[in-house]
GUSEPA-847397 format. One record per residue (C-alpha): residue number from 0; residue in one letter; x, y, z. Coordinates in Angstrom, 3 decimals. Example, Ala and Ser with C-alpha at 12.3 -4.5 7.8 and 13.67 -1.06 7.14 Angstrom:
<pts>
pos:0	code:a	east:12.300	north:-4.500	up:7.800
pos:1	code:s	east:13.670	north:-1.060	up:7.140
</pts>
This chain:
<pts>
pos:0	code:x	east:-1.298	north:33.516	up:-72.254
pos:1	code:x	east:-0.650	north:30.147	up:-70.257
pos:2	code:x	east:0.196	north:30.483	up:-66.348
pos:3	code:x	east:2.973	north:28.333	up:-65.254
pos:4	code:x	east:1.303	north:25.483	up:-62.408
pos:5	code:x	east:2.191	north:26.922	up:-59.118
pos:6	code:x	east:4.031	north:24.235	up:-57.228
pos:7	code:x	east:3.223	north:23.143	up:-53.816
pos:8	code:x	east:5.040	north:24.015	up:-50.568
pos:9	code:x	east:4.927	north:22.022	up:-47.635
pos:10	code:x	east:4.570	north:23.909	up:-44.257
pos:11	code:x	east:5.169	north:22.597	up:-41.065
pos:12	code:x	east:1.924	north:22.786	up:-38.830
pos:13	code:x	east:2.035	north:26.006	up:-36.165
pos:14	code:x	east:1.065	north:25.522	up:-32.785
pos:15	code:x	east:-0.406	north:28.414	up:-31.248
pos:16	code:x	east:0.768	north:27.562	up:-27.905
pos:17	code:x	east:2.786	north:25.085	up:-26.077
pos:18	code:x	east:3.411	north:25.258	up:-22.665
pos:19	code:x	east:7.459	north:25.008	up:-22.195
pos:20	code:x	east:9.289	north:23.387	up:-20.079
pos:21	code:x	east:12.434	north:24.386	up:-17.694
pos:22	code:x	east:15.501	north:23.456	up:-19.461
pos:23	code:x	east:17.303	north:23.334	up:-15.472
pos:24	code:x	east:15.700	north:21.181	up:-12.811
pos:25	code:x	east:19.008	north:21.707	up:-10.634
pos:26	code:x	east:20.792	north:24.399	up:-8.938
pos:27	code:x	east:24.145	north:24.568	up:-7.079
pos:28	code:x	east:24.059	north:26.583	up:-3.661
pos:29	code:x	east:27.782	north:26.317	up:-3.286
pos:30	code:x	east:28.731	north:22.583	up:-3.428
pos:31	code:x	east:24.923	north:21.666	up:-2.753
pos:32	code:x	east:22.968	north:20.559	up:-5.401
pos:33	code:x	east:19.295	north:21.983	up:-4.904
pos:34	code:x	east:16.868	north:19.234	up:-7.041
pos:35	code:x	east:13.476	north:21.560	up:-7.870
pos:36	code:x	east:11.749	north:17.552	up:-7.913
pos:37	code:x	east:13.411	north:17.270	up:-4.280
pos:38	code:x	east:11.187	north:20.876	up:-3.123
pos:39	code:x	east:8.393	north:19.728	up:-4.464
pos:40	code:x	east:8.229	north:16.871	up:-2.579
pos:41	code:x	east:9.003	north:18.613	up:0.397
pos:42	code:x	east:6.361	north:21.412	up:-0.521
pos:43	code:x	east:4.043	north:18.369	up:-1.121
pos:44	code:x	east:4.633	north:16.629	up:2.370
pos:45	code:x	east:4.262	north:20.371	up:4.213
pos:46	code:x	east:0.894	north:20.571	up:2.265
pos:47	code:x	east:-0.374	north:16.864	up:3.978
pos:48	code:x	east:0.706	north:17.783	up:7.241
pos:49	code:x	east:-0.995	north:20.829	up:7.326
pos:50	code:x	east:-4.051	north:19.444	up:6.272
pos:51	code:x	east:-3.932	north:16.416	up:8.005
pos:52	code:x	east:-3.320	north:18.810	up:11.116
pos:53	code:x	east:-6.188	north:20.919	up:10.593
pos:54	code:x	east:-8.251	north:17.644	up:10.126
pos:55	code:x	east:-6.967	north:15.884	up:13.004
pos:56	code:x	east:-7.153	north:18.538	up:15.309
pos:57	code:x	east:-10.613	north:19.211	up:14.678
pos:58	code:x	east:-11.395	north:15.459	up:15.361
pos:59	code:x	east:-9.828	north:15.536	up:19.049
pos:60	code:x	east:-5.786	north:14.758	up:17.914
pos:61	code:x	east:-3.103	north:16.073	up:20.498
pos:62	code:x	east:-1.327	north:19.128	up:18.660
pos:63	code:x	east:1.457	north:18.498	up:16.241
pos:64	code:x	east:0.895	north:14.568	up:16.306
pos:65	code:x	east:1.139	north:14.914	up:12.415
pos:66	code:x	east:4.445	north:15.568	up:12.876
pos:67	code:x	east:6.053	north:12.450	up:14.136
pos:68	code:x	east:3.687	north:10.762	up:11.888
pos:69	code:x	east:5.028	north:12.528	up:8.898
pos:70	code:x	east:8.314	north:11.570	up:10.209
pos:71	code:x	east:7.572	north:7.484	up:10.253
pos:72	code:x	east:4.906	north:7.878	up:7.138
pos:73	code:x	east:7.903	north:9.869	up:5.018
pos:74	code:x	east:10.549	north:7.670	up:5.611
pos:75	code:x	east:8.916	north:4.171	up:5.042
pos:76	code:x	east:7.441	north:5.921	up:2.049
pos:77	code:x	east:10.470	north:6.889	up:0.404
pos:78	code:x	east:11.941	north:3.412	up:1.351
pos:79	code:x	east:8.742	north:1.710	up:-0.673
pos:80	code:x	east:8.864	north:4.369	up:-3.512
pos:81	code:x	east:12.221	north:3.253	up:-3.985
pos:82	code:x	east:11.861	north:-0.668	up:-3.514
pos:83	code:x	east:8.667	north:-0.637	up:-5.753
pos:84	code:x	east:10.516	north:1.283	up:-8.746
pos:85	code:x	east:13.486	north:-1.238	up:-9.154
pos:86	code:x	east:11.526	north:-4.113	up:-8.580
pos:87	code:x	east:9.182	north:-2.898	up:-11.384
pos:88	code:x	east:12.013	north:-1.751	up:-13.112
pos:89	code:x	east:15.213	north:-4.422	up:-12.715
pos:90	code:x	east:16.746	north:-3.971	up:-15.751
pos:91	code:x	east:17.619	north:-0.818	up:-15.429
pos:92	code:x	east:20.149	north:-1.991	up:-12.222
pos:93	code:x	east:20.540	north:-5.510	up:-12.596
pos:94	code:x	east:19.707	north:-6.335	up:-16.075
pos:95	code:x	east:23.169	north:-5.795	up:-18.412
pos:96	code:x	east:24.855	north:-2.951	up:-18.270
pos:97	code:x	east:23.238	north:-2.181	up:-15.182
pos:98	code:x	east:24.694	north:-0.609	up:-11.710
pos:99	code:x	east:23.345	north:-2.733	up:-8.526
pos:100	code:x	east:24.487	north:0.221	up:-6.660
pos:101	code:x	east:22.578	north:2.733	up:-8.266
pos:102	code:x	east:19.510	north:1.131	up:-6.749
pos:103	code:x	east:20.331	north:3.518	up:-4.177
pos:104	code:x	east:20.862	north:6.912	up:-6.156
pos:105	code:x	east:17.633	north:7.945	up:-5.187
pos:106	code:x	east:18.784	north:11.792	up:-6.538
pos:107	code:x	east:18.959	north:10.019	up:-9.920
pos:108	code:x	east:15.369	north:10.091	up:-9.408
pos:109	code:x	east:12.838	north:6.806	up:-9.675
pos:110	code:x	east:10.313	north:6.111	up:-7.090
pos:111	code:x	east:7.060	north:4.429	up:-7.188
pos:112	code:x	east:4.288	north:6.339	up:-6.108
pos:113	code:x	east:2.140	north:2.870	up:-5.645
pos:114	code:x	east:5.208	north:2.179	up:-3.209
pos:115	code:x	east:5.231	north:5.367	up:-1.730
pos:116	code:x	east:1.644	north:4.877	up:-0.662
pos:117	code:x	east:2.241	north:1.753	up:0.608
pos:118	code:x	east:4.932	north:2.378	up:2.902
pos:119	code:x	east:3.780	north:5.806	up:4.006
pos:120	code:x	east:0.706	north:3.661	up:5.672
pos:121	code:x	east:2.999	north:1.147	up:7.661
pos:122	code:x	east:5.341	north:4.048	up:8.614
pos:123	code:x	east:1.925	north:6.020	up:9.817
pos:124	code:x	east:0.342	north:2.969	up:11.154
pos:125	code:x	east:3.800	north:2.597	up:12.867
pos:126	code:x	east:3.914	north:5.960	up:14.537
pos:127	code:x	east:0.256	north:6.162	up:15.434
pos:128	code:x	east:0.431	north:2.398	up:17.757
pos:129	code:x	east:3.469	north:4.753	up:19.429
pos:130	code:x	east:0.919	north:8.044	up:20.100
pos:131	code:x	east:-1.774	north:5.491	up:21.166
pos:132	code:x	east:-4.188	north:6.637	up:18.072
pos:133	code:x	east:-5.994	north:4.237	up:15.892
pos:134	code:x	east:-4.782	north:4.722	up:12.768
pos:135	code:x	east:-8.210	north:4.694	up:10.905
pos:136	code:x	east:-8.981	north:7.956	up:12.593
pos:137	code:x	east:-5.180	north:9.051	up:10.712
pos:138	code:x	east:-6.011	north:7.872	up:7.363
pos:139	code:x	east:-9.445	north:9.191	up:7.396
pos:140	code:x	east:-7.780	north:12.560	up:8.244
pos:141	code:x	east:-5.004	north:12.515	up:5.998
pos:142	code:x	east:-7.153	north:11.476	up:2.753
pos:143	code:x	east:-7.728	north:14.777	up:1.099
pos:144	code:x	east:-3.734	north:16.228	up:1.852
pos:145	code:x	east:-2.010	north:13.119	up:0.165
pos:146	code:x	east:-3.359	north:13.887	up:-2.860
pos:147	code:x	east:-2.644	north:17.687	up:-3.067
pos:148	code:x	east:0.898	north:16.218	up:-2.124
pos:149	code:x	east:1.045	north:14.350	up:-5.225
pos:150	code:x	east:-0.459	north:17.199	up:-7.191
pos:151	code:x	east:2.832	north:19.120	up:-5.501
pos:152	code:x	east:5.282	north:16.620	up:-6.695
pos:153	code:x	east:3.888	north:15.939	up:-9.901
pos:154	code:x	east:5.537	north:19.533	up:-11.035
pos:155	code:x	east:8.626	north:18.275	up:-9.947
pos:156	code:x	east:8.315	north:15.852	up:-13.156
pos:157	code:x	east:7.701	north:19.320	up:-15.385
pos:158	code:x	east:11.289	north:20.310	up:-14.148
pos:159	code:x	east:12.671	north:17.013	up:-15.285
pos:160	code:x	east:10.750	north:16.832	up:-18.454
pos:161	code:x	east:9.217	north:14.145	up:-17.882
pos:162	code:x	east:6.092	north:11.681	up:-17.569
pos:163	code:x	east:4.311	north:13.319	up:-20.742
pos:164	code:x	east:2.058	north:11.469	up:-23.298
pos:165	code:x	east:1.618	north:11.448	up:-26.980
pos:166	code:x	east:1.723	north:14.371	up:-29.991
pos:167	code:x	east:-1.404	north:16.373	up:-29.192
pos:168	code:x	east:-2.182	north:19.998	up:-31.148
pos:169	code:x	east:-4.360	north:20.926	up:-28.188
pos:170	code:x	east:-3.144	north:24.394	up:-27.248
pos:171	code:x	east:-1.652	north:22.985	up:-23.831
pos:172	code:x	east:0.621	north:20.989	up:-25.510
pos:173	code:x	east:3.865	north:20.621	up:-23.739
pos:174	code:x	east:7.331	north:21.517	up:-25.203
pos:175	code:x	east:9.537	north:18.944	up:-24.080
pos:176	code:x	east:14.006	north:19.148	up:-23.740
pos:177	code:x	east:16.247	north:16.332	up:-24.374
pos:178	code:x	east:17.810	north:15.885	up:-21.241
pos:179	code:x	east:21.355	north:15.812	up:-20.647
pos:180	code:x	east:22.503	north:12.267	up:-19.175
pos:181	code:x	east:25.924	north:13.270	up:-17.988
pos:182	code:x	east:24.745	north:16.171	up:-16.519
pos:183	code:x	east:21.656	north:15.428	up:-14.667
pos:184	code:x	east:19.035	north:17.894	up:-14.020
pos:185	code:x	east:20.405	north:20.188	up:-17.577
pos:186	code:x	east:18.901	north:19.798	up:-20.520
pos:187	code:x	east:20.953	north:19.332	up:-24.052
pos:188	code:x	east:22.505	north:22.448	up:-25.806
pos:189	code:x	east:22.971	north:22.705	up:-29.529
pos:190	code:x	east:25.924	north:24.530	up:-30.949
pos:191	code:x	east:24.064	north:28.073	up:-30.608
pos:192	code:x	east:23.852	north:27.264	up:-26.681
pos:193	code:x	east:19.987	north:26.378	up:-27.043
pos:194	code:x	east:17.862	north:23.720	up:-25.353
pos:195	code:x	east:16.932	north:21.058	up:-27.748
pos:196	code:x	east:13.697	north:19.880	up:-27.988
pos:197	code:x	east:12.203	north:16.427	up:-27.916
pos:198	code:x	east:11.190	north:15.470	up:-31.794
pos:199	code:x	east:7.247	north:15.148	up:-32.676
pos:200	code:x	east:5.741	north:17.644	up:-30.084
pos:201	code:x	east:4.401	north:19.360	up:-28.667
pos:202	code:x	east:3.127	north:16.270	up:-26.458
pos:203	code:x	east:-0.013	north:15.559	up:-23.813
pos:204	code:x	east:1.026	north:16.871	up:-20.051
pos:205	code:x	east:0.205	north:13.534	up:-18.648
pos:206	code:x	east:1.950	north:14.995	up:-15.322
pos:207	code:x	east:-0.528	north:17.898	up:-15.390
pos:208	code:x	east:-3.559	north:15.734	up:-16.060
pos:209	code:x	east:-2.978	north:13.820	up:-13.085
pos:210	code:x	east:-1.852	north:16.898	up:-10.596
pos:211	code:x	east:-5.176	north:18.427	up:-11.699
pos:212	code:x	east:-7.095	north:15.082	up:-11.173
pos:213	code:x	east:-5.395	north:14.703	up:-7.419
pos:214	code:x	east:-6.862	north:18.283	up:-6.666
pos:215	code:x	east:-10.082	north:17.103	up:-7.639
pos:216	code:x	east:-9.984	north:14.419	up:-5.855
pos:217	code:x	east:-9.122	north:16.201	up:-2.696
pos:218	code:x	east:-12.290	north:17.600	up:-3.144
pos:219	code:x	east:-14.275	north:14.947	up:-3.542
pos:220	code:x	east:-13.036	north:13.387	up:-0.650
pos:221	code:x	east:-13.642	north:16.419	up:1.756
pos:222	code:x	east:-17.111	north:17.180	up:-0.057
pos:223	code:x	east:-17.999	north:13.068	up:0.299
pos:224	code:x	east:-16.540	north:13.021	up:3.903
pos:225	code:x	east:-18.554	north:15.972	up:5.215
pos:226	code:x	east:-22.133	north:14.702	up:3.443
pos:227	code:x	east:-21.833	north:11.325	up:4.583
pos:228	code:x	east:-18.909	north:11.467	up:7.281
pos:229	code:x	east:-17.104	north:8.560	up:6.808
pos:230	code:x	east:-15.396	north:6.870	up:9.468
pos:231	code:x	east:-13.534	north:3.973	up:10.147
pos:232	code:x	east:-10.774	north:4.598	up:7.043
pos:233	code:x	east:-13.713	north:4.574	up:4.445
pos:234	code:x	east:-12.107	north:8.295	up:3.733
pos:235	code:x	east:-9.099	north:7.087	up:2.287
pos:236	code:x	east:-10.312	north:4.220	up:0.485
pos:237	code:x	east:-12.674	north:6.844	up:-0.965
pos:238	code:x	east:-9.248	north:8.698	up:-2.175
pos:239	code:x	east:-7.502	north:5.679	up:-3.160
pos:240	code:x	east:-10.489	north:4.789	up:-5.303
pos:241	code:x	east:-10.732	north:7.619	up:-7.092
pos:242	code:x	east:-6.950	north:8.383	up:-7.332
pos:243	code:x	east:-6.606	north:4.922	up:-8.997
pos:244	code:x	east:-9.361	north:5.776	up:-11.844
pos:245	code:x	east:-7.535	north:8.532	up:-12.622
pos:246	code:x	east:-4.139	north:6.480	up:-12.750
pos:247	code:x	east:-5.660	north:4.425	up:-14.948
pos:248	code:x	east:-6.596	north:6.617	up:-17.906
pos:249	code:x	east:-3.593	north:8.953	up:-17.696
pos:250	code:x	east:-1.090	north:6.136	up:-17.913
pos:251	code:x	east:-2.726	north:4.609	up:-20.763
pos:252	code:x	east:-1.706	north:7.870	up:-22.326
pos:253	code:x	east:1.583	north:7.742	up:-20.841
pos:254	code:x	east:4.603	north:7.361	up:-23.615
pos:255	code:x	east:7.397	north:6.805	up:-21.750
pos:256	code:x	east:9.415	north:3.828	up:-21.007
pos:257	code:x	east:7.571	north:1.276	up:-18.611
pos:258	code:x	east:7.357	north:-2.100	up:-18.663
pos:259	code:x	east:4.496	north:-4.248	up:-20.001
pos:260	code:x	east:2.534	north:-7.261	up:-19.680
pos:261	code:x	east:0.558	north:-8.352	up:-22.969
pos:262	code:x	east:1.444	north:-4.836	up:-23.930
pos:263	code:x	east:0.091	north:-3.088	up:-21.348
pos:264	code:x	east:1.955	north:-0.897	up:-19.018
pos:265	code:x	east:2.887	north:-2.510	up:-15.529
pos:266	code:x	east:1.095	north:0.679	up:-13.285
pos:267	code:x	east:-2.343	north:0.140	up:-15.280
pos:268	code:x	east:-2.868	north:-3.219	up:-14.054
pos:269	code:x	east:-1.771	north:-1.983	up:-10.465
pos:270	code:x	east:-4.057	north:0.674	up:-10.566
pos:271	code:x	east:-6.817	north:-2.422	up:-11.306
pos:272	code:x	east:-5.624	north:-4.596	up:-8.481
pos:273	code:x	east:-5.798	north:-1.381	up:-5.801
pos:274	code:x	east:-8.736	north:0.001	up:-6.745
pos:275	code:x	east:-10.601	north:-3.255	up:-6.202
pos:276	code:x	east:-8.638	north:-3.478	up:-3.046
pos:277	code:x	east:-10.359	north:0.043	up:-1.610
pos:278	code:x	east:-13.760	north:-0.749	up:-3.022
pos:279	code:x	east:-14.221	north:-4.363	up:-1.141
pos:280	code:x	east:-13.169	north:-2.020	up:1.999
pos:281	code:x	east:-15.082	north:0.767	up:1.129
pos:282	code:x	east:-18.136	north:-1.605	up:0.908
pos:283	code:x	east:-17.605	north:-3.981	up:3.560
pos:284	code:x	east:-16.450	north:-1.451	up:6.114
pos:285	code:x	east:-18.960	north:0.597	up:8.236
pos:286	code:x	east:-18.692	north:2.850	up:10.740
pos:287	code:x	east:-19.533	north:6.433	up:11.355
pos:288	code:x	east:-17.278	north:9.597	up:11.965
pos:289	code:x	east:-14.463	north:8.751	up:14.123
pos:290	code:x	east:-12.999	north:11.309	up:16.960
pos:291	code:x	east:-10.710	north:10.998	up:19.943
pos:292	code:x	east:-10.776	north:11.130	up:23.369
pos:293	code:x	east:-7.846	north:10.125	up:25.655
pos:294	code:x	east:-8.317	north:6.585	up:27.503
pos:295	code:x	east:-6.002	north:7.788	up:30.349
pos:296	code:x	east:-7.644	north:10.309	up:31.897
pos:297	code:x	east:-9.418	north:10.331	up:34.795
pos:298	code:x	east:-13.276	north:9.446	up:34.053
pos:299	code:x	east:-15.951	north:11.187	up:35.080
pos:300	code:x	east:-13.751	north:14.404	up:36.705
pos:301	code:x	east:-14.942	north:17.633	up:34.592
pos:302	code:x	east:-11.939	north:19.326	up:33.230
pos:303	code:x	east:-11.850	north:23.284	up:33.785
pos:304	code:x	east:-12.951	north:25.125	up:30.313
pos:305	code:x	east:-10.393	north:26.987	up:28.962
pos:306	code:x	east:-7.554	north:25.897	up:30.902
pos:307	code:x	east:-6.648	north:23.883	up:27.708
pos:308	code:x	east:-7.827	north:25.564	up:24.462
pos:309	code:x	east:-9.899	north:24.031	up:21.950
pos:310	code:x	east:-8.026	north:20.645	up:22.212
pos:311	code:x	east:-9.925	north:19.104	up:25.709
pos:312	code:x	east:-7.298	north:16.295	up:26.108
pos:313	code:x	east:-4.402	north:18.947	up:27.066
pos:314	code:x	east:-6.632	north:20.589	up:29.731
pos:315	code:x	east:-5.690	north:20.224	up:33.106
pos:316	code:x	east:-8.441	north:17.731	up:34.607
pos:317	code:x	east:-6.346	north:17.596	up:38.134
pos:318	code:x	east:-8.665	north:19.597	up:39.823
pos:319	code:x	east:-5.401	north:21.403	up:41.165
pos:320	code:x	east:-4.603	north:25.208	up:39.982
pos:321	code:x	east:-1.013	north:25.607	up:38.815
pos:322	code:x	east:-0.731	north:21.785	up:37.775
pos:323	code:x	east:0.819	north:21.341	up:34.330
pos:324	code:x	east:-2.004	north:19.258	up:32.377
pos:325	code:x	east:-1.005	north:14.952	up:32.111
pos:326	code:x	east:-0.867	north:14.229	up:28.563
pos:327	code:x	east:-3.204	north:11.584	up:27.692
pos:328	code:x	east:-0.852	north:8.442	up:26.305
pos:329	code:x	east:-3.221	north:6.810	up:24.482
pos:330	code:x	east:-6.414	north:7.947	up:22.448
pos:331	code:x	east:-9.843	north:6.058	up:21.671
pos:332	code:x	east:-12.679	north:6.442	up:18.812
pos:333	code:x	east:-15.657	north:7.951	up:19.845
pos:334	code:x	east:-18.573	north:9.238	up:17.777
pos:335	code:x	east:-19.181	north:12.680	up:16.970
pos:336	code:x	east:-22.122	north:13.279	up:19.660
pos:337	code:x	east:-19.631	north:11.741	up:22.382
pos:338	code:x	east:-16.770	north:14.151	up:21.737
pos:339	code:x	east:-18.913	north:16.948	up:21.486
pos:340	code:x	east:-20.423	north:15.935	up:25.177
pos:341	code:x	east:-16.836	north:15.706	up:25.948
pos:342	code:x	east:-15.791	north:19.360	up:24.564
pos:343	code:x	east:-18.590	north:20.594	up:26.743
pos:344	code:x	east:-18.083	north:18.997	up:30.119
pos:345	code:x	east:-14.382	north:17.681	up:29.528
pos:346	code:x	east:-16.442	north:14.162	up:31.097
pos:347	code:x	east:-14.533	north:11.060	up:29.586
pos:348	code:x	east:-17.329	north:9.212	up:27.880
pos:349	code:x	east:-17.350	north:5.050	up:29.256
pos:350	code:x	east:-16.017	north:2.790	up:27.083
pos:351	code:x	east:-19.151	north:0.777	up:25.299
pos:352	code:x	east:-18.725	north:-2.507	up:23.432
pos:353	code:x	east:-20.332	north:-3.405	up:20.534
pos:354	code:x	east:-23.987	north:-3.509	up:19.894
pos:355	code:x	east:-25.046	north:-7.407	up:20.826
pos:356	code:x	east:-23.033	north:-6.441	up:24.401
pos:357	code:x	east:-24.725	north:-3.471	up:25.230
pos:358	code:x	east:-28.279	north:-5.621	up:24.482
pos:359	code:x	east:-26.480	north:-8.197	up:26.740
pos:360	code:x	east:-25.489	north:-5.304	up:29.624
pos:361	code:x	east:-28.868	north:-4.214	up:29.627
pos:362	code:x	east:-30.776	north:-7.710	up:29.912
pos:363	code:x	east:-28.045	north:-8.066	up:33.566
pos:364	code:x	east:-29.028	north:-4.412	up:34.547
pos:365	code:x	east:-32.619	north:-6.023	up:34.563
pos:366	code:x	east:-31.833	north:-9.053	up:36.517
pos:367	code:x	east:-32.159	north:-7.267	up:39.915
pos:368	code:x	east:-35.321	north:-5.210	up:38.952
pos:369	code:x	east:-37.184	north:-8.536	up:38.692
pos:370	code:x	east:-35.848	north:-10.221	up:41.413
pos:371	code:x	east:-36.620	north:-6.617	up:43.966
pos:372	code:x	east:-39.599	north:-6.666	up:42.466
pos:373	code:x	east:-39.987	north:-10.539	up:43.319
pos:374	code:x	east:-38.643	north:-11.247	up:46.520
pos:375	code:x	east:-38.821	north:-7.409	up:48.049
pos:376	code:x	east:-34.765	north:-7.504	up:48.630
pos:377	code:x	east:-32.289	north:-5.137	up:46.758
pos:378	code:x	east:-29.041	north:-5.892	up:48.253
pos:379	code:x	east:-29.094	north:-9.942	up:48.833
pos:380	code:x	east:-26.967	north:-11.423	up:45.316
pos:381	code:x	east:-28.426	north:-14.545	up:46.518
pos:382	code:x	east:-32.352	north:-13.643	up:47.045
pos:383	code:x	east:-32.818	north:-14.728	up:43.522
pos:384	code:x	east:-32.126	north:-18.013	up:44.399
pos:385	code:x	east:-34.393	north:-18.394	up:47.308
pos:386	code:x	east:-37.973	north:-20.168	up:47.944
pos:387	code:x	east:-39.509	north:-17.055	up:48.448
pos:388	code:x	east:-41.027	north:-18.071	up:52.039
pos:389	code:x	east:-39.503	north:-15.357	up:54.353
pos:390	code:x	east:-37.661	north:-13.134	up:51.620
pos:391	code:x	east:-34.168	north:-13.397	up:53.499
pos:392	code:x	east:-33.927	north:-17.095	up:54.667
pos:393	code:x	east:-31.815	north:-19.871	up:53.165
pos:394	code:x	east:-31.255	north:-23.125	up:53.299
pos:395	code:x	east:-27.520	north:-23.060	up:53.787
pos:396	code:x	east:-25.987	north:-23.290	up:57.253
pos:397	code:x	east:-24.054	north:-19.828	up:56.873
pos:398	code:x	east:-27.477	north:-18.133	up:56.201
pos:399	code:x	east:-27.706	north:-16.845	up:59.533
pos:400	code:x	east:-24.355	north:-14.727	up:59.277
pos:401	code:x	east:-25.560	north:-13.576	up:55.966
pos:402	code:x	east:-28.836	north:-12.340	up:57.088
pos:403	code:x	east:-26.731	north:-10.498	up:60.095
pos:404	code:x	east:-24.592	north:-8.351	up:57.445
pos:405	code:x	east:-28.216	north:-7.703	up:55.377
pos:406	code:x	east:-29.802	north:-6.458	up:58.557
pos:407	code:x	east:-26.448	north:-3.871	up:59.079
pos:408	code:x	east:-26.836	north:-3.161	up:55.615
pos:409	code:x	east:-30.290	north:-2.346	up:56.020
pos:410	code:x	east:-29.638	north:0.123	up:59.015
pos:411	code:x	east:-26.995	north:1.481	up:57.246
pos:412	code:x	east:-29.218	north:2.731	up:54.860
pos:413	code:x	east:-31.700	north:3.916	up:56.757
pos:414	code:x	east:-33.963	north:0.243	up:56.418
pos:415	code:x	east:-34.211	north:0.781	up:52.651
pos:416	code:x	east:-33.860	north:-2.145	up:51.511
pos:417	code:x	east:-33.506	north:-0.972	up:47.825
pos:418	code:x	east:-30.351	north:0.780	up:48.593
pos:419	code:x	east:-27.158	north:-0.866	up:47.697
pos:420	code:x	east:-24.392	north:-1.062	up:49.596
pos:421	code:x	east:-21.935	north:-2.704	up:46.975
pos:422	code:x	east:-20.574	north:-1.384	up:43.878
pos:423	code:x	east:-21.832	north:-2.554	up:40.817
</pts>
């Protein structure tokens, strides 16, 4: 007996696991609309300050200084993240059809994190010329929070559905909704009241890839920053570097609408162009560990220990019990071995110049050895240019009332004549 041919059934593939996605990225509190993308990015900026605190604190920063830098650093940044999206992106408000006015829905959602960056450093280079901080001493600090701030926000786009890659079978493939365009922030029903999903996933959580990259390389930076201690902004360059290599690859797997040149997206070329940026700074740069001490206050005068916690600049360096302490108005860079001489004794380290001056002091400190050594006279500016003959005479006409005020001088200080009676 013949067996009828079994015919063959075609099965759609099965995917193990997907990770889903919200189908509501929105909530009303009364006539409020609460945007989840919106606390993220709050939850992301809380996350920078606190690190960038802890960071700055630690380096000599007056308490809370984060704060109005956030302040300056968040607004220019959400002005940039906005400006850098619809320049990128004109069509969408200018092209046809377009809204010009819409440029400013910033709820609609759209902003650049390229010009985020990039305007979160003017606002915080802003803000620290107003506390008197040099703002290399800031970045360096802030480099490993900024990205654990993106890594924040980047969940927002997993409430929006949005910002994901190709069709992958990889078991954290991401289940994606249509979203709703006249409702923002809900995701598509079908007749049964269900979310509708995107066709052809489950799809690569590009958004994921690159939260998970940022954490990384937050701690590459703080492992890189404590091995080496990098100063003079070489810290954030180090984050911008690496943040960039990241950018690169993930947006290449990036499907969503962007614009191109020669067919490749707009952000890959970017992330080209700024990581070649970091590296000529990261290389031409030097500088050590960078710390603060405040320029203002008064040098030399040993502050009290404990009168002002951990942070020295708040202590009160009057010399006067019951005296509120004089915040210092303005900070400078000192290395690490000066501030911790400074913890200890609360002494203001002197302000040194740069390496060829401090040759240069020391070859004028020596000047007056020789000429003591010479001519035998420590407190005559002009025994250098005598003949020698006497040690004190000269050949002007006034050398007589000259060699009057030595002689005081000299009984002053008890006929020694290597004592100085002038400041030098």
């Amino acid at each position: 007996m013949t067996r009828p041919a079994l015919a063959a059934v075609a099965c759609a593939p099965v995917t193990i696991a997907a990770i889903p996605s919200p189908s509501t990225a929105v909530w009303q509190l009364g006539p409020i609309p609460v945007r989840a993308y919106a606390l993220c990015i709050i939850l992301g900026i809380a996350v920078a300050c606190a690190v960038t605190e802890v960071r700055l604190r630690r380096r000599g920063g007056p308490q809370w200084a984060v704060l109005d830098i956030a302040l300056w650093a968040v607004l220019f940044g959400m002005v940039g993240a906005r400006l850098y999206h619809v320049i990128t992106s004109p069509q969408d408000y200018f092209g046809e059809g377009g809204e010009p006015i819409r440029a400013l829905y910033i709820w609609e959602g759209g902003l650049g994190i390229w010009g985020a960056v990039a305007g979160g450093v003017l606002g915080g280079w802003l803000a620290a010329r107003q506390l008197g901080i040099p703002f290399t001493v800031v970045a360096d600090a802030a480099a490993p929070g900024l990205p654990l701030a993106q890594a924040v926000g980047r969940i927002g786009n997993w409430f929006n559905n949005e910002l994901y890659g190709g069709h992958t079978d990889l078991p954290w493939g991401l289940d994606v909704h249509q979203m709703d365009p006249d409702n923002p922030g809900e995701a598509l029903k079908d007749q049964n009241g269900d979310p509708i999903l995107e066709p052809g996933g489950p799809f690569h959580p590009t958004f994921l890839y690159e939260a998970l990259w940022n954490v990384g390389v937050a701690g590459l930076v703080i492992w890189a920053d404590r091995k080496w201690k990098f100063g003079k902004g070489r810290a954030f360059a180090l984050y911008v570097m690496a943040y960039t290599v990241g950018r690169f690859w993930i947006e290449l797997m990036r499907t969503d609408e962007a614009n191109k040149i020669l067919g490749v997206r707009l952000n890959v070329f970017t992330s080209v162009v700024v990581f070649l940026g970091a590296l000529i700074y990261f290389l031409r740069v030097r500088g050590s560990q960078e710390f603060l001490v405040p320029v203002d206050a008064p040098v030399g005068v040993v502050a009290p220990v404990g009168a002002g916690g951990a942070d020295v600049s708040q202590r009160d360096v009057s010399g006067e019990s019951g005296t509120a302490a004089r915040k210092p108005q303005r900070y400078r860079a000192v290395t690490e071995e000066q501030y911790r001489a400074y913890q200890e004794t609360g002494v203001v380290p002197e302000e040194k110049g740069d390496l060829l001056d401090d040759f240069a002091d020391d070859d004028v400190e020596d000047e007056p050895d020789d000429d003591v050594a010479s001519d035998g006279v420590g407190d005559d500016p002009d025994a250098g240019s005598n003949d020698g003959s006497d040690g004190g005479e000269t050949s002007d006409e006034e050398s007589d009332d000259e060699s009057d005020t030595d002689a005081r001088g000299r009984a002053d200080n008890g006929g020694d004549p290597a004592v100085s009676t002038g400041d030098r």
